[in-house]
C-alpha positions in Angstrom: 4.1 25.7 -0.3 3.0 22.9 -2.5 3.6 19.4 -0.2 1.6 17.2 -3.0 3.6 14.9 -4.9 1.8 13.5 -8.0 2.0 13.1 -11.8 -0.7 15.3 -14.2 -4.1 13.5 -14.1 -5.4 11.0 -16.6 -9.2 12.4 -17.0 -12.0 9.9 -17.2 -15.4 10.3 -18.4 -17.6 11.6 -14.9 -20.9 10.4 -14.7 -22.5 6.8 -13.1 -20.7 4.6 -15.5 -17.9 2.9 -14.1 -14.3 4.5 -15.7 -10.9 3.1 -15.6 -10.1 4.6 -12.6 -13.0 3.4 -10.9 -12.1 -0.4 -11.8 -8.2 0.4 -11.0 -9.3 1.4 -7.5 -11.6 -1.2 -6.6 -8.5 -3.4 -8.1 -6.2 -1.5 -5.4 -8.5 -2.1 -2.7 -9.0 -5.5 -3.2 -5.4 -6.2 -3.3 -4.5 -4.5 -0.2 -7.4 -6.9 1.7 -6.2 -10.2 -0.1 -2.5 -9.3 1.5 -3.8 -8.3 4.8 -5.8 -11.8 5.0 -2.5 -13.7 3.5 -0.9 -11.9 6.3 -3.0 -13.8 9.1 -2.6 -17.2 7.5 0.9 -17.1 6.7 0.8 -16.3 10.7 -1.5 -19.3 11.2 -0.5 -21.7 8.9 0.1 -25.5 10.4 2.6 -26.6 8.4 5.7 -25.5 6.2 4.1 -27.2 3.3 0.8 -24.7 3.5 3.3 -22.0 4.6 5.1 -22.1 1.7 2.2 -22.3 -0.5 0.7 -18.8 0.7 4.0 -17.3 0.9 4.4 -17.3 -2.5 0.6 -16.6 -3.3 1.3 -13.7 -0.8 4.4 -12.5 -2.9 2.8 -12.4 -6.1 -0.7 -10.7 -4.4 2.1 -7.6 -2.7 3.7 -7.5 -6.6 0.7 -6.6 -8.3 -0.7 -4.7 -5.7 2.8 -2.3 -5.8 2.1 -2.4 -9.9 -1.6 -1.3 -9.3 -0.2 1.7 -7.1 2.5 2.6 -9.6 -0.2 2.7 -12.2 -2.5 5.4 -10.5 0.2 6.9 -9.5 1.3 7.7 -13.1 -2.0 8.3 -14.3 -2.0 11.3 -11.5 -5.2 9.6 -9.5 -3.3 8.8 -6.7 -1.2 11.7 -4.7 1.0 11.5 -1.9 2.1 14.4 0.5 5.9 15.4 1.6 6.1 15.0 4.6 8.7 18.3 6.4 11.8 17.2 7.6 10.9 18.0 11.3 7.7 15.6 11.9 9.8 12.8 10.4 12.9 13.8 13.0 9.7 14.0 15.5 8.5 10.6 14.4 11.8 8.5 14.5 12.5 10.1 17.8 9.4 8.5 18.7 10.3 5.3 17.5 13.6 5.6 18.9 12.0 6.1 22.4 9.7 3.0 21.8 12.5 0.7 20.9 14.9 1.7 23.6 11.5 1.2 26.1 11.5 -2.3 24.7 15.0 -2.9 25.1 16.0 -1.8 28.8 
């Protein structure tokens, strides 16, 4: 049974030269660190005026880095996995559990 979920794969040129999936994946990267950082200021900002500011900064890094995704994703260089119907029942009784622990 075949659990990958992709789209047919865009080739690009093999070698040491940098290829446009090479670039598009550095891109991904980056993005995913610039929202994790925004994450901690929005968390630390000092005032609403600075909060605002990297809020929307924020929104506009999580956009493209969503567009970035959908882009490999189409072009077949990124795959995800199905997950089977029983580990995610497992997991949300887990998280079920958790909450419930929280909440007496």
């Amino acid at each position: 049974m075949n659990n990958k979920i992709s789209n047919p794969k865009v080739e690009v040129p093999a070698g040491m030269q940098l290829n446009d999936k090479d670039y598009i994946s550095e891109l991904l990267s980056c993005l995913k660190s610039m929202a994790k950082d925004f994450t901690v200021a929005l968390t630390e900002a000092s005032n609403e005026i600075l909060y605002n500011k990297y809020h929307a900064m924020f929104e506009d890094i999580i956009k493209l880095q969503r567009e970035t995704y959908e882009i490999m994703f189409r072009h077949g260089w990124y795959c995800l996995e199905k997950a089977e119907t029983q580990k995610i029942e497992q997991k949300k009784q887990m998280l079920t559990q958790e909450l419930q622990s929280l909440n007496p």
